[in-house]
N, C-alpha and C positions, 0 to 999 in steps of 0.2 A: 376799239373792237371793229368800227368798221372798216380801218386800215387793213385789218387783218383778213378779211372778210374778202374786201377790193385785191388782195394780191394774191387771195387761191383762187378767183374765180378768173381772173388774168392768167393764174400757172396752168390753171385746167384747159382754158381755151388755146393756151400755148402747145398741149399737149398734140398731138400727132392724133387723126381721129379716131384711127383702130384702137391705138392703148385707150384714148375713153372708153371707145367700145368696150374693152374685155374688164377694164378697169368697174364699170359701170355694173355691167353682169354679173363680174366676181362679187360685187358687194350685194349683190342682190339675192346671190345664191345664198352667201355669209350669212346674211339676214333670213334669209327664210332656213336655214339649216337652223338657229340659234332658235329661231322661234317654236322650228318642231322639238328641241331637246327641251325647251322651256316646258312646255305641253307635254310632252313625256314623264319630264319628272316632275312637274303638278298633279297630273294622272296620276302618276305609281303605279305604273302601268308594271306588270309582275314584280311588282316590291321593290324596283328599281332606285326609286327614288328613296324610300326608307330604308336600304342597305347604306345609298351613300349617305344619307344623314347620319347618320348611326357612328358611320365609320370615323376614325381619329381624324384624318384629314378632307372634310368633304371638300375645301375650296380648292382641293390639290385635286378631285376625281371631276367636279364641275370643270376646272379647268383643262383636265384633259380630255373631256367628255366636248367643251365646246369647241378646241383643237382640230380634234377630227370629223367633227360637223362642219366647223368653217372649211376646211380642208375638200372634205367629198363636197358639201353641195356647192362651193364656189367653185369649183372646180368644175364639177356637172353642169352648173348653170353657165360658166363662159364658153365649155366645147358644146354645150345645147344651141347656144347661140351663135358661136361660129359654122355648126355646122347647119344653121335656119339662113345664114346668110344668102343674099341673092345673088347669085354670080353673073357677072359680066362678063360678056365674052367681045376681047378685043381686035378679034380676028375679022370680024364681019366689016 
């Protein structure tokens, strides 16, 4: 295991810094999308969640439900972050 461990943290460092960067953000968006759907459908926030319980295939509506959360907030969180970046200007 710690083989395993020793060769993603060498691939990661290998990576180019910007892909960390969005790589980074992206997952951070993922995760906080994932966590508001979690909360959502704990809530039952307008019967949301007991429709999809209900329904024949919930893990088919969960999974599409956390799709398009990974999707919008990884997505918002990387161009949030690209465009917080500091810009250096080479000219000077």
């Amino acid at each position: 295991m710690g083989g395993v461990l020793k060769r993603v943290r060498e691939t990661w460092k290998q990576l180019p810094r910007l892909v960390r960067f969005l790589l980074l953000h992206t997952a951070i968006g993922i995760g906080a999308g994932w966590l508001l759907l979690a909360l959502l459908l704990w809530t039952d926030v307008n019967g949301v969640g007991a429709l999809i319980w209900a329904s024949d295939s919930p893990v088919l509506a969960v999974g599409m439900l956390a799709a398009g959360f990974a999707i919008t907030f990884g997505g918002a969180a990387a161009a949030a972050a690209v465009m917080m970046m500091r810009f250096e200007n080479d000219e000077d």
